[in-house]
PDB file of N, CA, C, O and CB in Angstrom:
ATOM      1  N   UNK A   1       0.842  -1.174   0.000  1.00  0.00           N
ATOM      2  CA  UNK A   1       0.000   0.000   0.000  1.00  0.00           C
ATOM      3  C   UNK A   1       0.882   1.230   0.000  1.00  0.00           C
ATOM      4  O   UNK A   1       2.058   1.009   0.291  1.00  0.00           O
ATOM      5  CB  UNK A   1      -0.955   0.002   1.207  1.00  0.00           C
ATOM      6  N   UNK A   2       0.525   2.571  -0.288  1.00  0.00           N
ATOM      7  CA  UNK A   2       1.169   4.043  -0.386  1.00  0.00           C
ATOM      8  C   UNK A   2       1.576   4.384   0.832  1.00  0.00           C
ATOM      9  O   UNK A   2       1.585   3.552   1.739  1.00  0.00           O
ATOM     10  CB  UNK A   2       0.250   5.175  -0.878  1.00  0.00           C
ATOM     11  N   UNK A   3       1.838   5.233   0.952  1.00  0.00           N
ATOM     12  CA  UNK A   3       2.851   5.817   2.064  1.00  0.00           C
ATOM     13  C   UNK A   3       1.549   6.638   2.551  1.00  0.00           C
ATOM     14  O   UNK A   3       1.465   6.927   3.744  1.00  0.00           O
ATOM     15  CB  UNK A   3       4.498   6.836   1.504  1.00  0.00           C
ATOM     16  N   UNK A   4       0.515   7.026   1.635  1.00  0.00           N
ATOM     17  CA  UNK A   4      -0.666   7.670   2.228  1.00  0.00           C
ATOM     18  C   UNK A   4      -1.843   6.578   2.805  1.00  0.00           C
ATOM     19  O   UNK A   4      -2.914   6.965   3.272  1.00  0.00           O
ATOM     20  CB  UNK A   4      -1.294   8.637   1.059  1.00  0.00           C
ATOM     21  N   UNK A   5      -1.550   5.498   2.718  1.00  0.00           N
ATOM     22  CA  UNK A   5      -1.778   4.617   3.627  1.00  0.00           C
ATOM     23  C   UNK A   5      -1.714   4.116   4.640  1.00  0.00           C
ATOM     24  O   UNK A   5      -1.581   2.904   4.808  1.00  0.00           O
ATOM     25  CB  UNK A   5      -1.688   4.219   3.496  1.00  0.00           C
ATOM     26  N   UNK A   6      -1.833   5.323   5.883  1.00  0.00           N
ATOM     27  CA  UNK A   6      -0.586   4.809   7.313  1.00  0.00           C
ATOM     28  C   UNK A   6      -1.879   4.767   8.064  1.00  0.00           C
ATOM     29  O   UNK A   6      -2.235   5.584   8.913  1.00  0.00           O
ATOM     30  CB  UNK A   6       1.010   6.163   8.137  1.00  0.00           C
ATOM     31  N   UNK A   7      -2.724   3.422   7.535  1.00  0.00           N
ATOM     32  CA  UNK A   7      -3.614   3.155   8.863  1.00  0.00           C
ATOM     33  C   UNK A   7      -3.581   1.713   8.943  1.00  0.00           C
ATOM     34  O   UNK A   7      -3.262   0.815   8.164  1.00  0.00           O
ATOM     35  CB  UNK A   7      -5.240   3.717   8.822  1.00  0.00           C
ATOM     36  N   UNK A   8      -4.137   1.791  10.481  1.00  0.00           N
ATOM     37  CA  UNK A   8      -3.855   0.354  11.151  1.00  0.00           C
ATOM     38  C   UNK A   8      -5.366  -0.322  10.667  1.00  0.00           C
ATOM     39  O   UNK A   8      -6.504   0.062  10.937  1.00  0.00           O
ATOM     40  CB  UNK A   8      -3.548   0.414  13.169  1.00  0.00           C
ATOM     41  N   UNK A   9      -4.945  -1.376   9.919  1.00  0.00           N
ATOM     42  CA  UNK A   9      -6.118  -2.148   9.818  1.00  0.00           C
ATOM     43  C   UNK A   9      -7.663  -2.467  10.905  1.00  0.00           C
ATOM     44  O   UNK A   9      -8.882  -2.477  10.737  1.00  0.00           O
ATOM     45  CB  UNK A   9      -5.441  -3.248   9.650  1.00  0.00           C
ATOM     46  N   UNK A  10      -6.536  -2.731  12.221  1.00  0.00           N
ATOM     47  CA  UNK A  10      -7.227  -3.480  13.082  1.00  0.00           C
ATOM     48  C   UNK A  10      -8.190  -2.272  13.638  1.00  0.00           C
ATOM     49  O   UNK A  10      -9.106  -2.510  14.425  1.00  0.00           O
ATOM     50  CB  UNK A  10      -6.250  -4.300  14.176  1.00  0.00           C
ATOM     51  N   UNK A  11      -7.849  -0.738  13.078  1.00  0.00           N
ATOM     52  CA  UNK A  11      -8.457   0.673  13.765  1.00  0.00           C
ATOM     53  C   UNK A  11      -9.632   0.990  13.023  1.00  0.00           C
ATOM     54  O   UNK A  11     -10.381   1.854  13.479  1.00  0.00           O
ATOM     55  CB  UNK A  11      -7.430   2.036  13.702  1.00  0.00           C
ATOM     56  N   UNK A  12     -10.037   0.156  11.448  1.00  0.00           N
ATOM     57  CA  UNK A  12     -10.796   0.437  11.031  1.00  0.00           C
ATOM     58  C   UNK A  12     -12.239  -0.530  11.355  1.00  0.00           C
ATOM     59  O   UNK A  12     -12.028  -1.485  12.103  1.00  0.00           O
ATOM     60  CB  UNK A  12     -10.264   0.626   9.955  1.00  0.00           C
ATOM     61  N   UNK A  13     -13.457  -0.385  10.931  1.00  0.00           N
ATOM     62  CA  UNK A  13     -14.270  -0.893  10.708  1.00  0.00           C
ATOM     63  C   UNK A  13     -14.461  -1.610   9.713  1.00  0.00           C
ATOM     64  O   UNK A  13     -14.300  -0.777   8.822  1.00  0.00           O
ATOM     65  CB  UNK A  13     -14.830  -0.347  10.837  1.00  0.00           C
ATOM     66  N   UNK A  14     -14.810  -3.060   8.938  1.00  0.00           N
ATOM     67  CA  UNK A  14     -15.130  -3.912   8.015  1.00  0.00           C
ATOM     68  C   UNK A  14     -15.862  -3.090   7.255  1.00  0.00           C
ATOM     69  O   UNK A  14     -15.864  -3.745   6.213  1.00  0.00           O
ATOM     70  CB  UNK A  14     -15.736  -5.093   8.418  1.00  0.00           C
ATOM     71  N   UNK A  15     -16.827  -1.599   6.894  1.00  0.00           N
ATOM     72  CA  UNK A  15     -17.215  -1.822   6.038  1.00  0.00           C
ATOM     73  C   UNK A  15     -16.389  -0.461   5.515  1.00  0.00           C
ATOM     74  O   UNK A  15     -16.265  -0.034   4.368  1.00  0.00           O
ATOM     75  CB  UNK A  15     -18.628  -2.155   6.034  1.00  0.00           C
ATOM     76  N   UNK A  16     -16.014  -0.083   6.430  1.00  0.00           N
ATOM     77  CA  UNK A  16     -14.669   1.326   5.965  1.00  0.00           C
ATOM     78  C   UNK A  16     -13.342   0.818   5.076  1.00  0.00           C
ATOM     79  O   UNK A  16     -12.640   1.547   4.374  1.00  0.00           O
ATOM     80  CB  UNK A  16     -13.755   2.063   7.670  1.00  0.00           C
ATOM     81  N   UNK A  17     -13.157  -0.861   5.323  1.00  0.00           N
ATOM     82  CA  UNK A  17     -11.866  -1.473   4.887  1.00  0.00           C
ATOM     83  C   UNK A  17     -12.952  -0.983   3.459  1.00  0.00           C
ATOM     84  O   UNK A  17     -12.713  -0.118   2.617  1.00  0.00           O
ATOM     85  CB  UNK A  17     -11.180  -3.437   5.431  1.00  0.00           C
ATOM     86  N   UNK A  18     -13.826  -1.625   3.540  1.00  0.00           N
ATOM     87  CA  UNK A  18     -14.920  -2.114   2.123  1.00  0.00           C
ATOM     88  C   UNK A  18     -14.676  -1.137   1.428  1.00  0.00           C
ATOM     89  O   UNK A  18     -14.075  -1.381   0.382  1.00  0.00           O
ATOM     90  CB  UNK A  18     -16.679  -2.276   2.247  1.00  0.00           C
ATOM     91  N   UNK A  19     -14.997   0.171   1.692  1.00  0.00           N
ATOM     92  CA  UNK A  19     -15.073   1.584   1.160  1.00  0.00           C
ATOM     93  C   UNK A  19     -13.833   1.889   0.691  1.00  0.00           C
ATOM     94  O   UNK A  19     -13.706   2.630  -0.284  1.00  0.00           O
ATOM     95  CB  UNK A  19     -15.494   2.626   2.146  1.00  0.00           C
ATOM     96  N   UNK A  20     -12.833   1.378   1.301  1.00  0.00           N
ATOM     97  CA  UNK A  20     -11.857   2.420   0.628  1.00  0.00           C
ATOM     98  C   UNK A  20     -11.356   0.996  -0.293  1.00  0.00           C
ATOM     99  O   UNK A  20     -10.429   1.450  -0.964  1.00  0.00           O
ATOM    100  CB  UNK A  20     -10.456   3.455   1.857  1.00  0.00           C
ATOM    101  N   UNK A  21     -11.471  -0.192  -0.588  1.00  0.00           N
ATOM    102  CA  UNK A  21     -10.829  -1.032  -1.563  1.00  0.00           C
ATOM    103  C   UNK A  21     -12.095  -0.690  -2.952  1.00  0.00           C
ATOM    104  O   UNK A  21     -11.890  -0.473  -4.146  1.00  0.00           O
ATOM    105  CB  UNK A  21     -10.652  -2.933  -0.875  1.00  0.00           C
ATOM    106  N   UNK A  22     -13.056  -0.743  -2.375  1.00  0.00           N
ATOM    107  CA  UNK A  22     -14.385  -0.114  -3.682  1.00  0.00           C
ATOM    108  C   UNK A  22     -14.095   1.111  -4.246  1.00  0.00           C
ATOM    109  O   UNK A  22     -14.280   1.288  -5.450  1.00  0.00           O
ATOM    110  CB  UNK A  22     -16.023   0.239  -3.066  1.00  0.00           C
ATOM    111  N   UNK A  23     -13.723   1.857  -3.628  1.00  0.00           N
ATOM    112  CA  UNK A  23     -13.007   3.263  -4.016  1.00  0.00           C
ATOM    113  C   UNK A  23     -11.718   3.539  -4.840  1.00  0.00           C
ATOM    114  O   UNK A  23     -11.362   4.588  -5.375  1.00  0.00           O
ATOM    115  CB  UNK A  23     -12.684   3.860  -2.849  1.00  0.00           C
ATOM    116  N   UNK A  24     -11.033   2.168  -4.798  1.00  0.00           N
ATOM    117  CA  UNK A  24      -9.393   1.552  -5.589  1.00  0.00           C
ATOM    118  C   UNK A  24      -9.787   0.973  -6.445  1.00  0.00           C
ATOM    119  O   UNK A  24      -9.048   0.528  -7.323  1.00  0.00           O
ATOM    120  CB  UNK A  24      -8.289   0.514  -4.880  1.00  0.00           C
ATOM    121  N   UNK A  25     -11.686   0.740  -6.426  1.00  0.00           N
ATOM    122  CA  UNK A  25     -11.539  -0.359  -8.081  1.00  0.00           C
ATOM    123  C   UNK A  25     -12.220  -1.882  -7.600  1.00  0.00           C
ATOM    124  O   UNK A  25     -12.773  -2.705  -8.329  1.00  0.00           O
ATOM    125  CB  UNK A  25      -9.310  -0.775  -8.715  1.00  0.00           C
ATOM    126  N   UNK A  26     -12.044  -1.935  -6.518  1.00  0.00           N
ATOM    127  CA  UNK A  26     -12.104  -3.304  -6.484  1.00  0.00           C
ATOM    128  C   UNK A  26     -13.482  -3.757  -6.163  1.00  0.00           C
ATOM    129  O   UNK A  26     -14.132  -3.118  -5.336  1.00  0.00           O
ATOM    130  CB  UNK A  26     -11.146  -3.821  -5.554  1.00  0.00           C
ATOM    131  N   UNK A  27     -13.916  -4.659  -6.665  1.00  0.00           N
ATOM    132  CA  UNK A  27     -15.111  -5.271  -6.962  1.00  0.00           C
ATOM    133  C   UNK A  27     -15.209  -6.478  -5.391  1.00  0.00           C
ATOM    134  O   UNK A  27     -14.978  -7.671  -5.584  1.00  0.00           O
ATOM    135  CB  UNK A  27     -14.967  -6.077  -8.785  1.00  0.00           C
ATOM    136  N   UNK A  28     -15.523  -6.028  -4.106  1.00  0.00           N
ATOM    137  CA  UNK A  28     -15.148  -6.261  -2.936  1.00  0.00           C
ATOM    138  C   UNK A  28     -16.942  -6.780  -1.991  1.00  0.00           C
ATOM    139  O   UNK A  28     -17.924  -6.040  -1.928  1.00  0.00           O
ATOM    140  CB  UNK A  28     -14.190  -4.683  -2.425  1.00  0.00           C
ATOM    141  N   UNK A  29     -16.862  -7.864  -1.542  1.00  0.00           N
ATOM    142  CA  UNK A  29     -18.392  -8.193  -0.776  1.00  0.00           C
ATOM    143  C   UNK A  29     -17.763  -7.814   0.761  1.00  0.00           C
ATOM    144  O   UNK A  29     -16.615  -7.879   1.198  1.00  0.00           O
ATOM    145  CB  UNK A  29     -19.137 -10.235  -0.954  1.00  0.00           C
ATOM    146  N   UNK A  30     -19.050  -7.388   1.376  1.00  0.00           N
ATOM    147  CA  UNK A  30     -18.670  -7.191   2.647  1.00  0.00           C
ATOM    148  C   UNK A  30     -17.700  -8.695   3.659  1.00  0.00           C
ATOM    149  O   UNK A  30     -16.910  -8.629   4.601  1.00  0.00           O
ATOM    150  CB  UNK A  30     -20.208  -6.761   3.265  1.00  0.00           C
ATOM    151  N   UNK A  31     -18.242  -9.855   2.910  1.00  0.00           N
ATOM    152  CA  UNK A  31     -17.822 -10.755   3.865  1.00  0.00           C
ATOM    153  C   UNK A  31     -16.417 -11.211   3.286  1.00  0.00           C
ATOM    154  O   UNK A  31     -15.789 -12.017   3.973  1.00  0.00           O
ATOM    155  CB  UNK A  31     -18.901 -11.944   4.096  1.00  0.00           C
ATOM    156  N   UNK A  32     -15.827 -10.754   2.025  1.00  0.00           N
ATOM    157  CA  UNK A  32     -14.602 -10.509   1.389  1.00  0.00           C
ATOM    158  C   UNK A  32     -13.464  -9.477   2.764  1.00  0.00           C
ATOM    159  O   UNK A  32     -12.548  -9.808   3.517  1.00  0.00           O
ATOM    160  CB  UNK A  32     -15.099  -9.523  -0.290  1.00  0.00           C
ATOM    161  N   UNK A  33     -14.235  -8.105   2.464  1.00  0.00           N
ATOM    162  CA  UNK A  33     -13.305  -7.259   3.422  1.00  0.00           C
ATOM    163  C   UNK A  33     -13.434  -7.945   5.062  1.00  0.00           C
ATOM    164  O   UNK A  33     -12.652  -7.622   5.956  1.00  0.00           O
ATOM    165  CB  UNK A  33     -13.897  -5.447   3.388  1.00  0.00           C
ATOM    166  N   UNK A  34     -14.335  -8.735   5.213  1.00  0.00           N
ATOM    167  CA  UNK A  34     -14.139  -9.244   6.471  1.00  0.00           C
ATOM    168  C   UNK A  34     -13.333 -10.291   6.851  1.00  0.00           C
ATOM    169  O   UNK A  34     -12.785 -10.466   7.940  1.00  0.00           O
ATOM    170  CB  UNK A  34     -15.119  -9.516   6.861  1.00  0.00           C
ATOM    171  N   UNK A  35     -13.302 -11.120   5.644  1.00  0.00           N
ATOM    172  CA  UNK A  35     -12.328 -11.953   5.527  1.00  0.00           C
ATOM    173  C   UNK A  35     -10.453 -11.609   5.316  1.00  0.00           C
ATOM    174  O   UNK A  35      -9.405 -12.043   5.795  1.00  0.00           O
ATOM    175  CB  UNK A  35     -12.915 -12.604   4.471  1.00  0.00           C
ATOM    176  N   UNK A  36     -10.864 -10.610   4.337  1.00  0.00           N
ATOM    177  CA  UNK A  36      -9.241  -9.997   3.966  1.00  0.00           C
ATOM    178  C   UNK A  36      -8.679  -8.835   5.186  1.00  0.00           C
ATOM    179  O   UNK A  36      -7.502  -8.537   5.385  1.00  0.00           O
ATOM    180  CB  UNK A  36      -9.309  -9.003   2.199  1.00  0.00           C
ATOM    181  N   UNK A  37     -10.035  -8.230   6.003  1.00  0.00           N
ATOM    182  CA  UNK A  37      -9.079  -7.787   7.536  1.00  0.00           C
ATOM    183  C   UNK A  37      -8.681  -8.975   8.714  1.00  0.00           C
ATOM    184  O   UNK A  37      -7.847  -8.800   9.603  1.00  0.00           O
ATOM    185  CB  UNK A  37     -10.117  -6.594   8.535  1.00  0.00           C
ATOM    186  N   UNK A  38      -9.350 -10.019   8.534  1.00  0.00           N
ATOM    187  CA  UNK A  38      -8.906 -10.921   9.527  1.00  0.00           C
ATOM    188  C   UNK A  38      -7.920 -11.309   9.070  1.00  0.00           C
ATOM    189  O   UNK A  38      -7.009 -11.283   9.898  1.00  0.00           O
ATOM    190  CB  UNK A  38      -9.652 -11.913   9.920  1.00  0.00           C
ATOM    191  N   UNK A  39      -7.540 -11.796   7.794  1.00  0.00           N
ATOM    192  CA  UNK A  39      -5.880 -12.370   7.109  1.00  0.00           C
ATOM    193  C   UNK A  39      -5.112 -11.422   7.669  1.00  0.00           C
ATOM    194  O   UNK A  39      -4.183 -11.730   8.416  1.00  0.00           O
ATOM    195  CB  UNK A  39      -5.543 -12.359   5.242  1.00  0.00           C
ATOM    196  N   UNK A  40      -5.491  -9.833   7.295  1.00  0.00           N
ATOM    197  CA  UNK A  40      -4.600  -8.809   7.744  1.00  0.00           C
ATOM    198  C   UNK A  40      -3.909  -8.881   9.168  1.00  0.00           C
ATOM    199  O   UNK A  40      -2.689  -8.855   9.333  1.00  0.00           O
ATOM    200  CB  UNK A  40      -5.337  -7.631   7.680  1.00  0.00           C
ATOM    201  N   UNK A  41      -4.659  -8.955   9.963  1.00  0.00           N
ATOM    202  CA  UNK A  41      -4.894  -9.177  11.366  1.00  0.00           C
ATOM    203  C   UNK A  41      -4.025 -10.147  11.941  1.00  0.00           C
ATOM    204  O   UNK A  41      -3.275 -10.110  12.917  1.00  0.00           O
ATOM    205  CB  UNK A  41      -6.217  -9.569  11.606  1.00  0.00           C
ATOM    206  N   UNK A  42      -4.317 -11.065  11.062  1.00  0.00           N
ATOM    207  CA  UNK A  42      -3.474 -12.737  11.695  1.00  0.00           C
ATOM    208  C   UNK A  42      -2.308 -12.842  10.995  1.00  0.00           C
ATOM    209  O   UNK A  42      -1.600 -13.773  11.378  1.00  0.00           O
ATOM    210  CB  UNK A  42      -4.346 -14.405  11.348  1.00  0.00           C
ATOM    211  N   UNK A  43      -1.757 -12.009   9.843  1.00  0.00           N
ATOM    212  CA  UNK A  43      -0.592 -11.729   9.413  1.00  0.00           C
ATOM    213  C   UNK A  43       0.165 -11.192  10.270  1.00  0.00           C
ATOM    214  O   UNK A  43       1.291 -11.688  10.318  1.00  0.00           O
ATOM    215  CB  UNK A  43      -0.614 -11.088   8.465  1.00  0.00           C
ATOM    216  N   UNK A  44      -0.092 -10.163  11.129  1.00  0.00           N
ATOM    217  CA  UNK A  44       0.804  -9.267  11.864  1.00  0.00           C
ATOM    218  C   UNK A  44       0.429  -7.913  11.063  1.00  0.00           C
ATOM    219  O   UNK A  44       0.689  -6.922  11.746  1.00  0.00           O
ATOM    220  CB  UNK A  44       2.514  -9.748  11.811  1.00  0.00           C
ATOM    221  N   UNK A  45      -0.022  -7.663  10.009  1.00  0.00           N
ATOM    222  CA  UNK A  45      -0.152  -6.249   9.889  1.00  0.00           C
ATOM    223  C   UNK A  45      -0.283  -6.070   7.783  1.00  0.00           C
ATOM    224  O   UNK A  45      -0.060  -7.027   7.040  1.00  0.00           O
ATOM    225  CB  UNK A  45       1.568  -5.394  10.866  1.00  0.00           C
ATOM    226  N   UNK A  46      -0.560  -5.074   7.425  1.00  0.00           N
ATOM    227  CA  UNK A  46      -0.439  -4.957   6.201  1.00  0.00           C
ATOM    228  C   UNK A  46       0.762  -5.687   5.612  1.00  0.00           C
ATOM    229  O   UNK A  46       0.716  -6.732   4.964  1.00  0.00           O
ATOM    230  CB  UNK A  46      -0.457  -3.680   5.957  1.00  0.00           C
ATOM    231  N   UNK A  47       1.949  -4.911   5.968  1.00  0.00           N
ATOM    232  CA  UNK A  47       3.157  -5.131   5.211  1.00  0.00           C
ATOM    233  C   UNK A  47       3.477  -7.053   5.443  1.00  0.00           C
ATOM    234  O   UNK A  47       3.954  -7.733   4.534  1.00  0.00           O
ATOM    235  CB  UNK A  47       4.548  -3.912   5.969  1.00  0.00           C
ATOM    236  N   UNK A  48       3.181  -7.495   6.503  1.00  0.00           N
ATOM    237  CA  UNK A  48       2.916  -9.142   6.781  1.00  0.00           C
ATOM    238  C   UNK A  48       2.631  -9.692   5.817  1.00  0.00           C
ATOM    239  O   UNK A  48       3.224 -10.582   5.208  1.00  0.00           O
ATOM    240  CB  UNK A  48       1.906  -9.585   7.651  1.00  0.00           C
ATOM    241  N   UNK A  49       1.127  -8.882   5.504  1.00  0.00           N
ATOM    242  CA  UNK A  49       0.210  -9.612   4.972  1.00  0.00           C
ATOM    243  C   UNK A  49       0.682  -9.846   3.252  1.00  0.00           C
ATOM    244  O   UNK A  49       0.708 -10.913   2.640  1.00  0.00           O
ATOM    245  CB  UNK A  49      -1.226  -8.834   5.274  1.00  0.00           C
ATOM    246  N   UNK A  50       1.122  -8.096   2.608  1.00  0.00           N
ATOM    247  CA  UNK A  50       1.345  -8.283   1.605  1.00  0.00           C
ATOM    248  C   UNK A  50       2.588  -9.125   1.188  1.00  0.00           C
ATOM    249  O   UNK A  50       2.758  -9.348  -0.011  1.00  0.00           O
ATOM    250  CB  UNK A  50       1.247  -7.261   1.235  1.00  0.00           C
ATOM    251  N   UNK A  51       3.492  -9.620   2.143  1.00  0.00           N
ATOM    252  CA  UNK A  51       4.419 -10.108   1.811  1.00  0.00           C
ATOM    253  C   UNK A  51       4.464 -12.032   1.683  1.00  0.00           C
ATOM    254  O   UNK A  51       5.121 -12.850   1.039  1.00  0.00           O
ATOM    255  CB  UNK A  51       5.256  -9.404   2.719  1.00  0.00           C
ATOM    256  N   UNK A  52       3.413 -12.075   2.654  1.00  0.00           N
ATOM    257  CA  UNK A  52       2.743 -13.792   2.450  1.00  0.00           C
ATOM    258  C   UNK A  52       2.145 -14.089   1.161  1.00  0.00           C
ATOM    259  O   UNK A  52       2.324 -15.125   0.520  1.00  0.00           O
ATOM    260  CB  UNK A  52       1.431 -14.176   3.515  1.00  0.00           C
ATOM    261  N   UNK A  53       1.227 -12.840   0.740  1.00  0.00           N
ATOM    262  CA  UNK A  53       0.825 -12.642  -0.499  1.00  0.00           C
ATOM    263  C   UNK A  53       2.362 -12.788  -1.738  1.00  0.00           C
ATOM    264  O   UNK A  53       2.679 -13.711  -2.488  1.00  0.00           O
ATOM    265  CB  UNK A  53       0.014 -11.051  -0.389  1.00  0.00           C
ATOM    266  N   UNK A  54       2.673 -12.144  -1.613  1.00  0.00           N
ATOM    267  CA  UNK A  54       3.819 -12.089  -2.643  1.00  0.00           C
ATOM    268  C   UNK A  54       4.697 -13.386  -2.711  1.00  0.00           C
ATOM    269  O   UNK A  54       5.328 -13.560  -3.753  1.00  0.00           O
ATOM    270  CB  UNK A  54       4.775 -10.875  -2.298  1.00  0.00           C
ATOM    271  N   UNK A  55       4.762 -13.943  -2.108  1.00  0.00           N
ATOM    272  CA  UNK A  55       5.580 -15.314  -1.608  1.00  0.00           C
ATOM    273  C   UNK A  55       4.752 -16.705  -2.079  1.00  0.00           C
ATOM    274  O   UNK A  55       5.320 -17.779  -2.279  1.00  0.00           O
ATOM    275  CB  UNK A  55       5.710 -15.325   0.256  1.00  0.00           C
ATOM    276  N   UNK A  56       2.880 -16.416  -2.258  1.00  0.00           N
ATOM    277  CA  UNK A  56       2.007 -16.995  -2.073  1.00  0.00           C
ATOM    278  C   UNK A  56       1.771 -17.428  -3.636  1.00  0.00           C
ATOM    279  O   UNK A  56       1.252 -18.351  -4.264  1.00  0.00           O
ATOM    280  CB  UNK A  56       1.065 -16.269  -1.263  1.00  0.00           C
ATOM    281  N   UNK A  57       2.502 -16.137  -3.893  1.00  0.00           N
ATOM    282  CA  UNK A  57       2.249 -15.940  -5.840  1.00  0.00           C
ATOM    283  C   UNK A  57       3.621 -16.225  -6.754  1.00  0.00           C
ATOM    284  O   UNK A  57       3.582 -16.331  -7.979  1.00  0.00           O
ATOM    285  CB  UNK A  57       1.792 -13.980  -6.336  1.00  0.00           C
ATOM    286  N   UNK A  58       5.082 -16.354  -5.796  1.00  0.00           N
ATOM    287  CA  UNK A  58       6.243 -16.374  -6.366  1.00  0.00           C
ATOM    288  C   UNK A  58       5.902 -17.825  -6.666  1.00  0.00           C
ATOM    289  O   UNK A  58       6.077 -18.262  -7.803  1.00  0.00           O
ATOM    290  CB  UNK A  58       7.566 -15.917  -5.542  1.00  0.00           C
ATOM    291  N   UNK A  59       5.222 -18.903  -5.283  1.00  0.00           N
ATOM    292  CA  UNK A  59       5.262 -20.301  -5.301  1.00  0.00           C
ATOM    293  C   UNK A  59       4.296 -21.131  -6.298  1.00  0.00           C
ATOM    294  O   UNK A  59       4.441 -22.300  -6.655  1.00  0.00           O
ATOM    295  CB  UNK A  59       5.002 -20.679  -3.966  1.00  0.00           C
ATOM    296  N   UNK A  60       3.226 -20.181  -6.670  1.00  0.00           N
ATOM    297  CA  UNK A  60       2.401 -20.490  -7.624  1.00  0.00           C
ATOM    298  C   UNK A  60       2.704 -20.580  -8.855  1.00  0.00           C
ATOM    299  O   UNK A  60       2.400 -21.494  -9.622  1.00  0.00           O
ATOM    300  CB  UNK A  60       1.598 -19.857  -7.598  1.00  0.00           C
ATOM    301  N   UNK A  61       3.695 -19.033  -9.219  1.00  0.00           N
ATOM    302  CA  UNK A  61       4.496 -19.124 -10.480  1.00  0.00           C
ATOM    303  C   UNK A  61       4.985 -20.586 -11.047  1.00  0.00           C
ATOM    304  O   UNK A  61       4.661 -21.280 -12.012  1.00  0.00           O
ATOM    305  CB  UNK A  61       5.730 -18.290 -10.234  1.00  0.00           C
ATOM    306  N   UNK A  62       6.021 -20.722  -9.859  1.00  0.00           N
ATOM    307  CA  UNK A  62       6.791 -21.475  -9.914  1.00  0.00           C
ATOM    308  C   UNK A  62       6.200 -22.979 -10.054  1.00  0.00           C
ATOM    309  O   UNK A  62       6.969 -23.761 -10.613  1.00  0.00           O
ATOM    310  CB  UNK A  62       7.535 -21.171  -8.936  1.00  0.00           C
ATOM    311  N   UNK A  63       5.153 -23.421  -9.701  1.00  0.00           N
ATOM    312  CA  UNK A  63       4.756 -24.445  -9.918  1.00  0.00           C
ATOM    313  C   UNK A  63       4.493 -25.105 -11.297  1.00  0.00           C
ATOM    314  O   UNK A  63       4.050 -26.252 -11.357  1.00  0.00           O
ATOM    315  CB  UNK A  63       3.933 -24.383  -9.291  1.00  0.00           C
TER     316      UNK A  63
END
């Protein structure tokens, strides 16, 4: 995420996550952003999260 991104997941509300990924484009169900703040959450944090992600997709490549 941007550097104008300096909020804590766990500070927002599920349908505020909703709002601002609908607002980026993304075609998002409420029980999606509820699901993708709990990953967030149980990652340790955004940057966690995006980096399990990235690792998640190097191994997929690679398959």
């Amino acid at each position: 995420m941007g550097d104008d991104m300096d909020v804590q997941v766990q500070d927002l509300a599920i349908d505020e996550i909703r709002e601002l990924l609908v607002d980026a484009g993304a075609d998002v169900s409420p029980e999606q952003a509820e699901q993708l703040a709990t990953f967030i959450v149980q990652a340790g944090g955004v940057e966690r999260a995006l980096a399990a992600l990235s690792q998640m997709h190097q191994v997929r490549d690679a398959a």
